[in-house]
MDAnalysis code that builds the backbone (N, CA, C; Angstrom):
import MDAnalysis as mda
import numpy as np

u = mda.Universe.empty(375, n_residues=125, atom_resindex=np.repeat(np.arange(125), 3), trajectory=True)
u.add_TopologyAttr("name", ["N", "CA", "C"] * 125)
u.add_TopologyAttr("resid", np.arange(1, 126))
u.add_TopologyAttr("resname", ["UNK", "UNK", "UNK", "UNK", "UNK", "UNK", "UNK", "UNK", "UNK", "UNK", "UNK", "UNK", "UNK", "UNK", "UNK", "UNK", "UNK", "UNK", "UNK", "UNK", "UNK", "UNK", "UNK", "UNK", "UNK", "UNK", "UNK", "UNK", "UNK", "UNK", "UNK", "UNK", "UNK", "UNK", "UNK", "UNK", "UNK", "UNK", "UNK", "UNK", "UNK", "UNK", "UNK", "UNK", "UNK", "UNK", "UNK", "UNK", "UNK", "UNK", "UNK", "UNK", "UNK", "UNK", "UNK", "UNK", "UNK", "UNK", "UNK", "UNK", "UNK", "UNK", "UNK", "UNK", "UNK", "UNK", "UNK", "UNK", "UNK", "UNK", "UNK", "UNK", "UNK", "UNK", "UNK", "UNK", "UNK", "UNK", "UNK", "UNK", "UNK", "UNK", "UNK", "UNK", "UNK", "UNK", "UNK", "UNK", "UNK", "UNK", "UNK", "UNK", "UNK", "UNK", "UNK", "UNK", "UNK", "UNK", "UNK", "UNK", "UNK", "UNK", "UNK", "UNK", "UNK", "UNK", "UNK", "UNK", "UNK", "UNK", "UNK", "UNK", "UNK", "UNK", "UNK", "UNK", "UNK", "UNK", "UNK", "UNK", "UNK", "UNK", "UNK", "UNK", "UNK"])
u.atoms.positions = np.array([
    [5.081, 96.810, -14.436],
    [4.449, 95.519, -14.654],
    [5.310, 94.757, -15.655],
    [5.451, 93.485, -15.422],
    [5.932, 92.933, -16.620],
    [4.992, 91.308, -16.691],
    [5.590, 91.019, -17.756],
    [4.763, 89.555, -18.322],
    [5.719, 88.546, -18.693],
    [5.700, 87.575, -18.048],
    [6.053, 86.399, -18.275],
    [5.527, 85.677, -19.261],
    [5.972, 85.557, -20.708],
    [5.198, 84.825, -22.082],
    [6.158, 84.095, -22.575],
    [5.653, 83.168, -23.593],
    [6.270, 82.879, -24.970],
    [5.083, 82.937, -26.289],
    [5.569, 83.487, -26.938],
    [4.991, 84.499, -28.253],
    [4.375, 83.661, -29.169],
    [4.339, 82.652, -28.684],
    [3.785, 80.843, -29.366],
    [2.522, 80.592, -29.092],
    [2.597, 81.272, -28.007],
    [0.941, 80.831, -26.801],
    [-0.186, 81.855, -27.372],
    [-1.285, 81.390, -27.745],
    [-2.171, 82.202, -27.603],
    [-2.981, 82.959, -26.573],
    [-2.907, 82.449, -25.550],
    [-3.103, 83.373, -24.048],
    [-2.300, 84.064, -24.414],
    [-0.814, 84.115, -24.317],
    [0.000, 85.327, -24.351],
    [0.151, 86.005, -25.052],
    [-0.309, 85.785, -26.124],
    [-0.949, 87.008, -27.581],
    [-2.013, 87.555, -27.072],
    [-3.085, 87.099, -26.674],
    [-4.509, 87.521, -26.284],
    [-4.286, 88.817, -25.191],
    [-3.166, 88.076, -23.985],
    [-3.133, 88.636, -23.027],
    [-2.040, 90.387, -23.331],
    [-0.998, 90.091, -24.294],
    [-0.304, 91.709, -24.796],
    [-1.358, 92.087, -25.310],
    [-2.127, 91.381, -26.283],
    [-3.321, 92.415, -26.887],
    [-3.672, 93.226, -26.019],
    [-4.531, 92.390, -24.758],
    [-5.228, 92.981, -23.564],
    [-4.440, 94.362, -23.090],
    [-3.345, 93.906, -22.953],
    [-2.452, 95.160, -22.053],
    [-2.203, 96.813, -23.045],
    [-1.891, 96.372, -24.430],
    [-1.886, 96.963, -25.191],
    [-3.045, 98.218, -25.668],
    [-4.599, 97.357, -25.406],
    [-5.074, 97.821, -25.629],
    [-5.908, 98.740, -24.422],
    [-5.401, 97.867, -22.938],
    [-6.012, 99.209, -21.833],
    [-4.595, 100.257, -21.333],
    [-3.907, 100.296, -22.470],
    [-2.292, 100.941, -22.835],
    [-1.195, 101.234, -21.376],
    [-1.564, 100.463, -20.804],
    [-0.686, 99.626, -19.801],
    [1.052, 99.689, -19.878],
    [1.362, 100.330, -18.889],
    [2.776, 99.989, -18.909],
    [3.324, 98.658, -18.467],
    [4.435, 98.071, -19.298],
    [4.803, 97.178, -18.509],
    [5.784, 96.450, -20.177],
    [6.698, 95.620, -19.172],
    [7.976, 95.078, -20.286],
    [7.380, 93.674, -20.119],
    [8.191, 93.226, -20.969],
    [8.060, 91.716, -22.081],
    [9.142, 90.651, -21.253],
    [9.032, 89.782, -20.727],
    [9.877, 88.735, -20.607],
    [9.598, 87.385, -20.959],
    [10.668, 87.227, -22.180],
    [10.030, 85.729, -22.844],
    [10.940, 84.621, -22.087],
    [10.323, 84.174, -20.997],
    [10.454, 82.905, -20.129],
    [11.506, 82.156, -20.367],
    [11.148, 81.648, -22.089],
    [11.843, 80.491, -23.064],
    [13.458, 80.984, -22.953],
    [13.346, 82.185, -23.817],
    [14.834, 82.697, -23.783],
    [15.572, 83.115, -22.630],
    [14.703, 83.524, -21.659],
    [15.547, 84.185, -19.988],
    [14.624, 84.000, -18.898],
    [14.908, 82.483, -18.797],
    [14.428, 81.304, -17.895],
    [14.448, 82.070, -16.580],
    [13.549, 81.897, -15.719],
    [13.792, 82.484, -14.147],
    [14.464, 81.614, -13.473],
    [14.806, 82.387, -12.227],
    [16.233, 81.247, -11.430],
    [15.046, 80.977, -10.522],
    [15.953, 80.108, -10.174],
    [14.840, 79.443, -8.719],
    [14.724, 80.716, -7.895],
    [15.245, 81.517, -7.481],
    [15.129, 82.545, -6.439],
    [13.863, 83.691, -7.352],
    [13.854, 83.340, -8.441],
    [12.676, 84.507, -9.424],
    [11.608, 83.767, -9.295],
    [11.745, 82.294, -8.939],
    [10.457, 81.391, -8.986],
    [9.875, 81.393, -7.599],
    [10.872, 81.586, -6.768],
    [10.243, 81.502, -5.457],
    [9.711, 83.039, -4.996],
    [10.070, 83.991, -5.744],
    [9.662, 85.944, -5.122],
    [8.433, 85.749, -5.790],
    [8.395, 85.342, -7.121],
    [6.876, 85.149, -8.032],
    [5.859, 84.253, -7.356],
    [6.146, 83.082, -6.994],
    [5.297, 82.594, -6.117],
    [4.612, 82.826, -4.888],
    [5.629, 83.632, -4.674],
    [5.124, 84.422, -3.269],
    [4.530, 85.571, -3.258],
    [4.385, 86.493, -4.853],
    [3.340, 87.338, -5.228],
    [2.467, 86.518, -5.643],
    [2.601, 85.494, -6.432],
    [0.862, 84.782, -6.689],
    [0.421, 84.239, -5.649],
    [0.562, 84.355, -4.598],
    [0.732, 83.491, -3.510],
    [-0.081, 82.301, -3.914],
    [1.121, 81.158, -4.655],
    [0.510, 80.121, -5.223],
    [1.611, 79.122, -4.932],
    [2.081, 77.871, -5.195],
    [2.484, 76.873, -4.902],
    [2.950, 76.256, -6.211],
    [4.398, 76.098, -6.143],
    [5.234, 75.466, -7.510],
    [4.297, 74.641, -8.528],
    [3.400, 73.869, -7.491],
    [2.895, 72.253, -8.284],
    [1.700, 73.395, -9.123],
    [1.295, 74.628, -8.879],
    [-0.014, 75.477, -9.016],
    [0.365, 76.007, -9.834],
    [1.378, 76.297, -10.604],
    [1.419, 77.285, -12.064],
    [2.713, 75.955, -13.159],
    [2.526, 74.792, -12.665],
    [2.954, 73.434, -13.279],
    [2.035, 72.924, -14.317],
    [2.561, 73.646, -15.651],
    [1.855, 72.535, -16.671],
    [2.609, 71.027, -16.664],
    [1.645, 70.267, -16.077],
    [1.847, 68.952, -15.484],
    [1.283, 67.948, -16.480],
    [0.765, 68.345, -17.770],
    [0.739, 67.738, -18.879],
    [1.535, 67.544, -20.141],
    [2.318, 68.629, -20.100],
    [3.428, 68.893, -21.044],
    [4.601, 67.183, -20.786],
    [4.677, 66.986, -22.326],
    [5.189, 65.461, -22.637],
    [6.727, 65.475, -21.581],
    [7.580, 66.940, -21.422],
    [8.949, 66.875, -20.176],
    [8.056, 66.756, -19.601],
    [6.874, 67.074, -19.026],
    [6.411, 66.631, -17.304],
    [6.647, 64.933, -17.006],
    [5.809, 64.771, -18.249],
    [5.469, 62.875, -17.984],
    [6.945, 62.174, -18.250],
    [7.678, 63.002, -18.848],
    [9.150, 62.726, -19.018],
    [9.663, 62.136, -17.773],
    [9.542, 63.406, -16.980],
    [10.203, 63.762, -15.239],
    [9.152, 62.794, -14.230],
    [8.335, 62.757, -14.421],
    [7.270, 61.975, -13.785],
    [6.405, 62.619, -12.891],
    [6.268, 64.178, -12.921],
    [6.367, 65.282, -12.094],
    [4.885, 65.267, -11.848],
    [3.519, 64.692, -12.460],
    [2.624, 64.603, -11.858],
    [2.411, 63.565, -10.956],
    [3.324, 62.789, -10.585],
    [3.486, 61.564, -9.457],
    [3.949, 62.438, -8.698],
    [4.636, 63.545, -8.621],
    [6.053, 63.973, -7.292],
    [4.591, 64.566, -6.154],
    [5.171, 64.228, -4.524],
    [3.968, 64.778, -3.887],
    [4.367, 66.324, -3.910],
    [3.535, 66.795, -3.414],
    [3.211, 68.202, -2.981],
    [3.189, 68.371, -1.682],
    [4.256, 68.604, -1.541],
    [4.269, 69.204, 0.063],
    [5.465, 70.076, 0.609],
    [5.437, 70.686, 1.852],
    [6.261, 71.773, 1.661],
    [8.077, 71.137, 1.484],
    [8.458, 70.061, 2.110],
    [9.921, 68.992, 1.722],
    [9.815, 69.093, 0.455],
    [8.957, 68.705, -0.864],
    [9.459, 68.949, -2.003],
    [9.201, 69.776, -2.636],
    [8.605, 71.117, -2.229],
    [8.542, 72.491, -2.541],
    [9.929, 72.536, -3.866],
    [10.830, 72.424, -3.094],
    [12.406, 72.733, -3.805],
    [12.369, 71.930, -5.089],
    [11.867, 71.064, -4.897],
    [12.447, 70.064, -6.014],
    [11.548, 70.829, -7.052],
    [10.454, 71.114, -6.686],
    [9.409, 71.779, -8.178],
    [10.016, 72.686, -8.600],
    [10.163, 73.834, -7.431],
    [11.300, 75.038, -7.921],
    [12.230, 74.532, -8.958],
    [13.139, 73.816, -8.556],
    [13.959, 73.489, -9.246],
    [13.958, 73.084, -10.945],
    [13.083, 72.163, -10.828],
    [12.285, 71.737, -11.673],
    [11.725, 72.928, -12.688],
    [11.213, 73.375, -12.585],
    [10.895, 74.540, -13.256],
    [11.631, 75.357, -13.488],
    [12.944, 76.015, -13.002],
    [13.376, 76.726, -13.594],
    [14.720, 75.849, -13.967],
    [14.670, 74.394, -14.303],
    [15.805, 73.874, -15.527],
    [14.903, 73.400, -16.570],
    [13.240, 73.593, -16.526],
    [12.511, 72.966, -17.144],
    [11.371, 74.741, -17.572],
    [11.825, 75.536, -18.152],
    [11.042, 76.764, -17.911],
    [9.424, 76.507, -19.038],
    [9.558, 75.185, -19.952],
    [8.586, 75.184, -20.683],
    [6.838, 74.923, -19.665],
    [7.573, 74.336, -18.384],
    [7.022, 73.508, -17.556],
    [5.918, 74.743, -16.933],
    [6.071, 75.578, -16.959],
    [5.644, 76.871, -15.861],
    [4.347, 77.159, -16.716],
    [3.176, 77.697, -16.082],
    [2.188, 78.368, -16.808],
    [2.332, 79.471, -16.935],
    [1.475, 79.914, -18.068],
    [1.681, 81.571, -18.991],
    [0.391, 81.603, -19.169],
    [0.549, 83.203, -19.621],
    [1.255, 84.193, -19.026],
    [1.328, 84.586, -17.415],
    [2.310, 84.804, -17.283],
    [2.497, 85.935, -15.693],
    [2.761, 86.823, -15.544],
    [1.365, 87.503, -14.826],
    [2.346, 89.019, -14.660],
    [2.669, 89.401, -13.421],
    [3.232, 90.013, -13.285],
    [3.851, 90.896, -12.113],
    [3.027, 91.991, -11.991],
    [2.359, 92.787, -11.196],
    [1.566, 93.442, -11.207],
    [2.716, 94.477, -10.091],
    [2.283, 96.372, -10.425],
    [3.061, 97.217, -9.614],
    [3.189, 97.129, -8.526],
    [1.864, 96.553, -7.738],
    [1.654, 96.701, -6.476],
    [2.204, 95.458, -5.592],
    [2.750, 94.850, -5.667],
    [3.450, 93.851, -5.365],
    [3.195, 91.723, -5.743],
    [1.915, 92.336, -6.388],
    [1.419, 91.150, -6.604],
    [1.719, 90.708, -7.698],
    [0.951, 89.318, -8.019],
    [1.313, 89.093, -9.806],
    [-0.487, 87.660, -9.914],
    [-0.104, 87.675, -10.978],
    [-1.195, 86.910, -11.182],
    [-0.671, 85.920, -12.468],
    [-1.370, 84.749, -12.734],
    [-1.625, 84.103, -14.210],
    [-3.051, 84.396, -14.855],
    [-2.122, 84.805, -16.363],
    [-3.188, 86.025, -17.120],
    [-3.831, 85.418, -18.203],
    [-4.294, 84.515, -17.814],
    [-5.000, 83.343, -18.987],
    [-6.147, 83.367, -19.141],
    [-6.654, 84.520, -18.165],
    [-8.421, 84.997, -18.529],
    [-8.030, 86.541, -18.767],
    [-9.006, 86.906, -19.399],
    [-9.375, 88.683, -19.813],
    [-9.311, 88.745, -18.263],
    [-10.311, 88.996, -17.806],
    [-10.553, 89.470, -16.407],
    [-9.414, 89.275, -15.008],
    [-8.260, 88.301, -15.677],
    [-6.946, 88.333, -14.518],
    [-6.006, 89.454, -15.025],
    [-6.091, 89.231, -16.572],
    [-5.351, 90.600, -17.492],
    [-5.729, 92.067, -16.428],
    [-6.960, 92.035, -16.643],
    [-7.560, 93.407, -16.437],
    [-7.443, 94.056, -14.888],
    [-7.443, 92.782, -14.343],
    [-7.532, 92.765, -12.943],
    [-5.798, 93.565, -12.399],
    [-4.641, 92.460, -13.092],
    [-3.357, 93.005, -13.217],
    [-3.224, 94.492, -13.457],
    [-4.035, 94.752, -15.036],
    [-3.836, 96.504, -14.683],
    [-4.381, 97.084, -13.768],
    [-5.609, 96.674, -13.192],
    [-5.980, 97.462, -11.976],
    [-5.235, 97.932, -11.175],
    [-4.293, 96.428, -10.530],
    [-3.252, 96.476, -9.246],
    [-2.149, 97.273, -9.913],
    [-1.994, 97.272, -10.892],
    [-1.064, 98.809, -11.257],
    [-1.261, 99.709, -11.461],
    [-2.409, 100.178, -10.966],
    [-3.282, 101.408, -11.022],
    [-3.200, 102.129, -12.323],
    [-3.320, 101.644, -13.330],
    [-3.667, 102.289, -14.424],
    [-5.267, 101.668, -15.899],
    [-5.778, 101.608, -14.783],
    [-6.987, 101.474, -14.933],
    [-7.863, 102.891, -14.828],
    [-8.082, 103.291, -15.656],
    [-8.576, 104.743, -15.537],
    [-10.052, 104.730, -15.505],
    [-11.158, 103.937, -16.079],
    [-12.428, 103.348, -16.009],
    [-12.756, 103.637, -14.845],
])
């Protein structure tokens, strides 16, 4: 398992707590410092099975910068969000995890945390 954070966020404090404390394997990747490529944005999306514009903090002051809550949503500018996001990595929502089983989730509730260790079967409960 690993987690997509920056150590700034309180979800992503909340959410290592979480992991920490149902003693969960899994590594640390801080986003900020080792940005995903578009090809890490598009395998992750396709475990959350979610949609670029769908894990887009689209409020963040670079969004309104870029104008990125105007851009449409549809599968032609799929790329451009990709893109977008990984030259813009502040842009992405946190935490993410990658879960063992092939999935991943955004871990911004207890219960997506928990859910994540499940799908890595180390949920012993």
């Amino acid at each position: 398992m690993e987690i997509w954070l920056n150590p700034a966020c309180s979800k992503c404090r909340s959410a290592v707590d979480l992991l920490n404390e149902e003693g969960a394997d899994y590594t640390v990747r801080r986003y900020l410092e080792q940005p995903p490529t578009a090809a890490e944005l598009r395998e992750v999306l396709g475990r959350l099975g979610l949609e670029p514009w769908d894990i887009t903090r689209t409020r963040e002051a670079e969004a309104a910068e870029l104008g990125i809550g105007g851009w449409e949503r549809t599968d032609a500018t799929r790329e451009r969000w990709i893109e977008a996001l990984a030259e813009r990595p502040r842009l992405i929502q946190r935490p993410i995890i990658t879960a063992d089983d092939g999935t991943a989730l955004v871990g911004r509730s207890e219960e997506a945390v928990r859910e994540a260790v499940a799908r890595s079967g180390r949920d012993d409960r």
